[in-house]
C-alpha positions, 0 to 999 in steps of 0.5 A: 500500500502507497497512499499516505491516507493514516490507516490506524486513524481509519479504524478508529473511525470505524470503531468509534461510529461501529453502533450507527452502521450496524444501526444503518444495516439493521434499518436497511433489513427491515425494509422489504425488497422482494422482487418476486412479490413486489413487496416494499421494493421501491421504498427500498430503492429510496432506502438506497439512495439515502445511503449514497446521499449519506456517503456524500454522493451529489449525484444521486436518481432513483431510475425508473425501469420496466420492472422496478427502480435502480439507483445511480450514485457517482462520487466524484473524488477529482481522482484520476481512476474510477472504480464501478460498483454494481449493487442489487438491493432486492432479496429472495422471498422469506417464505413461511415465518413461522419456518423462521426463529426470527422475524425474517425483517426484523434484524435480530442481533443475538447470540447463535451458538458460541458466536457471540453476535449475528444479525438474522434477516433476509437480505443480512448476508446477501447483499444488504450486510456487504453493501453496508460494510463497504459504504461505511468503510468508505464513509470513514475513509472520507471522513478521516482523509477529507476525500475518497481516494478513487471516484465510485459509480454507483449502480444498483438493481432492484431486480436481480433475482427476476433475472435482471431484465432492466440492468442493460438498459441500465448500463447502455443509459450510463454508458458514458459514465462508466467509460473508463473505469479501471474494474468493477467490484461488488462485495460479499460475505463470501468466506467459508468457517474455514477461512476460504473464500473464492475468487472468480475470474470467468463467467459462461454467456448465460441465457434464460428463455421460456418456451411456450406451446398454446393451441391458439398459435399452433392452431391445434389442440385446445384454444379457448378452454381447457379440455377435458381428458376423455377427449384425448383421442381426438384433441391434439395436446399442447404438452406433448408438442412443448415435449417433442420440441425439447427433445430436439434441443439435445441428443440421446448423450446430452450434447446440445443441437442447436447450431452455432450452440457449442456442445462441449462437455468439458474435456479431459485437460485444459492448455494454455493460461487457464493450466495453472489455475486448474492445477492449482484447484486440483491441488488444492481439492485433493481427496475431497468429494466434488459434491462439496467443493463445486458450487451449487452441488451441496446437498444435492445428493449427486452420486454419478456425473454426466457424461460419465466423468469422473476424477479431475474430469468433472472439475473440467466439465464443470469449469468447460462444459456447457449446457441447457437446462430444463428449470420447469415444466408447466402445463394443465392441473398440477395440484394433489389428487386427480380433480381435473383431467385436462388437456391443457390449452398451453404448456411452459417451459423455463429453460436456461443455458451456460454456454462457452463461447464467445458469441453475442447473446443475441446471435444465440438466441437467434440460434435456438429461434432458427433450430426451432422453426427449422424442426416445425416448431414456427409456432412456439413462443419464445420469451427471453428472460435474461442473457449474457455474454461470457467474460474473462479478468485477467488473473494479474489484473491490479485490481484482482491483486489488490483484492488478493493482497487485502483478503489476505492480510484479514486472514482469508484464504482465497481459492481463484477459479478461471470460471464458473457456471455462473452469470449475469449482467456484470459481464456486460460491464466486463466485455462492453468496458474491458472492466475487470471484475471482482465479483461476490466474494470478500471477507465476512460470513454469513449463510443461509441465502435463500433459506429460513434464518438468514445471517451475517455474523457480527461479531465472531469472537475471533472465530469467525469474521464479522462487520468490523472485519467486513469493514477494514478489509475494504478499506484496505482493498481500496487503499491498496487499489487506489495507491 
């Protein structure tokens, strides 16, 4: 680190206004973002935009989209380099309550086991905690140097868990402002009991389409009504042409068939720049089952890979392969019992792909609209609910390095993998902008995202990482970046 900013004097800040930012994170928890059901999203959007207002930000707009608002922030430090923040404020649904022990928005601060204090909520892990450990760390920054050492734009979603239909048009509105940037960053509680926390440098082109099959477009089969399933010897049914269109997309093996899709399961080995990386992960996960290690497997009960892979071989299909996936299915009556025997008028499909390849998502989507036309299937309706194209950092950029050297000076272990399955409307930042990315990862611990009983562990009692440790590892994250 280079900057002459009095680090010590920084957290001593941070310690001296530790209340008022756990108060901040508490209030943000109790404030509802739930996109799916529409629940307390754009107070939340102004929730947001006070935080920026707070930090010091004079440029500030809650942005109306076709869903729900963004907001957009810039701090202009009169630095020479920017850095681009995305952010998303809306959470996934709580579900039941009474599945919780908490209020899943009230921002309970107790006790969980021998970890002297967490914060349950939704939102507390994912994204809300890391957003208010980062905004609070710049905050003392500021407060203590003057001044911030970089520029930040701000740019935050209120639709990320819809599959962030907006955030490109976002992007293309901000476009000259984002221009320039020397790396994107988003934080997370991303640490493991162990200390580990990842670092992905790559993300698969990322498309979620729907595919829909109606007797009124296909001109058969039921139109107006459902009908009833005594006359299934007569009536053409919508469910079964949506089946025989999906059987077409890939072959008895599980290759794709699209054309211009790739079809690739991965492989057996990987060359060139990625080779170190891989040998490295393969070293580092070494006896240890894949179920465990490769994220999103964890308490799948998966036993046996696709395509027959085994050993190294399923870390090359993971990190390699591509695929489509059917997410869902839905047609007719699908609740218990047998009340209604139907053919149904339409049938659904969800489907997403992660693709390796480097074309547009656009061109892909022409892609499948041409399979299907070509193989009689004119008729089917076919709605894209996201799509991304692949993107690459590169492993030395300072930005990366900068994030290394601060995860590990607070004692995190970083695991970095070349790419992932993953994706979203950061890599368009990345490939529109040549932005590396520091995306979803960083010091702190939390879980259950998604599920009852949320967390992000407050204080951890020297056992687990908590806010203020959150808090100083941005500073020096940004310290080491902007020096």
């Amino acid at each position: 680190m280079t900057t002459s900013i009095d680090v010590d004097a920084v957290h001593r800040h941070l310690d001296a206004t530790f209340d008022e930012s756990l108060e901040m994170l508490r209030r943000y928890v109790r404030q509802p973002s739930v996109s799916i059901e529409g629940l307390g999203v754009r107070e939340c959007a102004e929730l947001v935009a006070e935080h920026y207002r707070w930090l010091g930000c004079h440029e500030v707009e809650v942005v109306e989209t076709e869903t729900y608002p963004a907001v957009w922030a810039y701090y202009d430090a009169g630095a020479p380099t920017t850095i681009v923040n995305y952010n998303m404020y809306d959470v996934r649904p709580a579900g039941d309550p009474a599945d919780w022990t908490h209020d899943p928005f009230g921002a309970v601060v107790e006790p969980r086991g021998a970890v002297p204090a967490v914060l349950y909520g939704r939102g507390a892990c994912v994204p809300k905690g890391p957003d208010i450990a980062w905004l609070s760390a710049l905050s003392s920054i500021r407060a203590v140097h003057g001044d911030l050492p970089v520029n930040i734009a701000f740019l935050a979603e209120g639709d990320e868990i819809l599959g962030s239909p907006s955030y490109s048009g976002l992007i293309d509105r901000f476009a000259d402002r984002l221009a320039g940037a020397a790396g994107c960053v988003y934080l997370r509680a991303g640490q493991a009991a162990d200390g580990e926390l990842p670092l992905v440098l790559g993300y698969k082109a990322f498309l979620t389409i729907e595919l829909r099959v109606s007797g009124r477009r296909w001109g058969r089969g039921p139109v107006d009504a459902a009908a009833h399933s005594a006359t299934a010897s007569i009536v053409d049914g919508p469910a079964w042409r949506l089946a025989r269109a999906l059987s077409t997309l890939q072959d008895e093996e599980g290759r794709i068939t699209i054309q211009g899709w790739p079809d690739e399961a991965g492989g057996t080995e990987v060359d060139g720049p990625d080779r170190a990386l891989v040998d490295e992960l393969l070293r580092h996960f070494e006896g240890r089952d894949w179920s465990a290690v490769i994220p999103g497997l964890t308490g799948a009960g998966v036993k046996t890979f696709a395509h027959g892979l085994e050993g190294p071989a399923v870390l090359f299909g993971y990190l390699y392969g591509s695929s489509l996936n059917i997410q869902g299915l839905r047609a007719g009556y699908t609740g218990p019992g047998t009340r209604t025997y139907t053919v149904p008028a339409e049938a659904t499909a969800l489907l997403d792909a992660r693709l390796v390849t480097e074309r547009d998502p656009e061109r892909l989507v022409a892609d499948l609209r041409a399979h299907l036309d070509a193989h009689g299937f004119a008729d089917i309706e076919l709605t894209v609910k996201s799509a991304y194209p692949a993107c690459r950092t590169d492993p030395d950029a300072s930005l990366v390095r900068s994030f290394l050297r601060a995860a590990r000076r607070a004692g995190g272990k970083p695991v970095v993998w070349p790419l992932q399955g993953y994706g979203g409307p950061w890599a368009i930042l990345a490939r529109r902008f040549g932005l590396p990315l520091v995306f979803a990862t960083g010091i702190g611990h939390g879980a259950n995202v998604g599920l009852s009983d949320e967390y992000l562990v407050v204080d951890g009692g020297g056992m687990l990482p908590g806010l203020r440790e959150m808090q100083r590892f941005c500073v020096d994250f940004v310290l080491d970046f902007a020096g």
